[in-house]
C-alpha positions as CSV (number, residue, x, y, z in Angstrom):
1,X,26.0,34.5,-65.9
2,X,27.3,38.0,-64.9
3,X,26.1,40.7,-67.3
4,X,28.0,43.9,-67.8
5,X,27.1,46.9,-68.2
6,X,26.5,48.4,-71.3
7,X,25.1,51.8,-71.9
8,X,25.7,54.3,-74.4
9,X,24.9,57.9,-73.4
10,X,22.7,57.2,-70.8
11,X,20.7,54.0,-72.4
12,X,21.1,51.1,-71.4
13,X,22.4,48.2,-74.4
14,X,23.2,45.6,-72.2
15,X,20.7,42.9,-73.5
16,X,22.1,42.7,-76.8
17,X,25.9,41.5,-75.5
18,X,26.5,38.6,-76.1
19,X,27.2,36.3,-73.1
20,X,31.0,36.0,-74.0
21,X,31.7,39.3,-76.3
22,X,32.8,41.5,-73.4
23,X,36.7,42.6,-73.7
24,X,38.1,45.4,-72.1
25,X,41.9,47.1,-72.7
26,X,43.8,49.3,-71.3
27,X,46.3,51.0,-74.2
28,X,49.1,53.5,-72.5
29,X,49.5,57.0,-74.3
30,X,52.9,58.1,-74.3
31,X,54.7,61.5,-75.4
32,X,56.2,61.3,-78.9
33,X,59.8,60.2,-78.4
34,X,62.7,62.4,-79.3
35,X,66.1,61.3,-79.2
36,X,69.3,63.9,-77.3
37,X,72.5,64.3,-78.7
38,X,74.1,61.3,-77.1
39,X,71.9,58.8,-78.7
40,X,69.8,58.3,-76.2
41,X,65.7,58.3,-76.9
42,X,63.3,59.6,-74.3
43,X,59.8,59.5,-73.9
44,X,57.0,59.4,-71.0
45,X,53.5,57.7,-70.0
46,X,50.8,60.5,-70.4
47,X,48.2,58.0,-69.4
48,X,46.5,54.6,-70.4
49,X,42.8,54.7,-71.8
50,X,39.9,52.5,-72.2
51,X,39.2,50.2,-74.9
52,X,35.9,48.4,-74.9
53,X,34.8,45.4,-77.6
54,X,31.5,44.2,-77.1
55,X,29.9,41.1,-79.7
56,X,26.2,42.4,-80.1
57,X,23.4,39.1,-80.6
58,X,21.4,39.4,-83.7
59,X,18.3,41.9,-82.5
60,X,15.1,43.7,-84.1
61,X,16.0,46.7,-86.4
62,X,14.6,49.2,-84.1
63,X,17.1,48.2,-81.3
64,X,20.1,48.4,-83.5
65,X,18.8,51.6,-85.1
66,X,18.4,53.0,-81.8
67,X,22.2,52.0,-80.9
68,X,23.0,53.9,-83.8
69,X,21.5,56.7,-83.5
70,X,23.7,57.1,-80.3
71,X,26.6,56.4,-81.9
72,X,26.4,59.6,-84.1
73,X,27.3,61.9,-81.6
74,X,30.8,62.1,-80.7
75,X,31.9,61.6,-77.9
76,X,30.3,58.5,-77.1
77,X,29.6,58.1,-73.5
78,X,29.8,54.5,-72.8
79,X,29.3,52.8,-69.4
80,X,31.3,49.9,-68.9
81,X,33.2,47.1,-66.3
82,X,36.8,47.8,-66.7
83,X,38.2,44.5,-65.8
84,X,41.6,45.8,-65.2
85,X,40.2,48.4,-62.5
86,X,37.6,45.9,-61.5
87,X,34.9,48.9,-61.3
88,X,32.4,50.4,-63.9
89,X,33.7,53.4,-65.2
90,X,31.9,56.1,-68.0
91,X,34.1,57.6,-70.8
92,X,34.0,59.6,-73.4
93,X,34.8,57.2,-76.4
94,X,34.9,57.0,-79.9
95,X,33.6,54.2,-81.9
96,X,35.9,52.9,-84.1
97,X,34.1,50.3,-86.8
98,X,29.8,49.9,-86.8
99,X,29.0,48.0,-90.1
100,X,25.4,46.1,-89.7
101,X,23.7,43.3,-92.2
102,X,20.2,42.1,-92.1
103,X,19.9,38.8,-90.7
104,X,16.3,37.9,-91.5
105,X,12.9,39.1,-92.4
106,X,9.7,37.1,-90.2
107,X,6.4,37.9,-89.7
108,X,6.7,41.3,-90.7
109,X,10.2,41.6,-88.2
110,X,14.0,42.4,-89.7
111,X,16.4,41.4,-87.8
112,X,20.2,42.4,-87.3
113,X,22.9,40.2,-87.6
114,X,25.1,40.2,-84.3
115,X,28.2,42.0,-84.8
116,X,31.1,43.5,-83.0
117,X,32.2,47.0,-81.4
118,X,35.1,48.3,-80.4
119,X,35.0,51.7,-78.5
120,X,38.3,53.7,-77.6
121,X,39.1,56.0,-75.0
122,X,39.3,59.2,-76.6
């Protein structure tokens, strides 16, 4: 199996993905449309930007804290495999959803419950 890169301002995640929770996107950005006098609406293609989902395994709490203490800082700059470019690209992103639960407690461990990203281009 393939693993992807995975790092979030400069450290390096990519253990906790999950074998099959790697997605990337590519969204187009266009200029707001205005319509002319004849009817006719216009707009353009500015650009298309990143969009990376990534399912997280169930991992210590000191790993996901860590994770999250890089995701406080805006912009995010996240490492990644674009599978539309077919190369590894590092944007500036934005996180859009990180909600965590506790799993389990053993033997004096917690443990996160695996749960999903989803980072855009910003």
């Amino acid at each position: 199996m393939t693993h992807f890169p995975f790092t979030v301002n400069g450290v390096d995640f990519s253990a906790l993905v999950h074998k099959w929770g790697y997605r990337t996107n590519r969204v187009p950005v266009y200029t707001p449309q205005v319509q002319t006098l004849d009817g006719v609406s216009h707009f353009s293609l500015i650009r298309t930007k990143g969009v990376l989902t990534v399912t997280l395994n169930p991992a210590e709490k000191e790993k996901m804290q860590q994770l999250a203490e890089e995701l406080q800082t805006l912009p995010v700059k996240v490492k990644y495999h674009s599978f539309q470019t077919g190369t590894t690209v590092e944007e500036n992103m934005s996180v859009q959803d990180m909600s965590m639960a506790l799993l389990l407690s053993s033997a004096g461990k917690d443990w996160i419950g695996g749960f999903e990203l989803t980072f855009e281009q910003m």
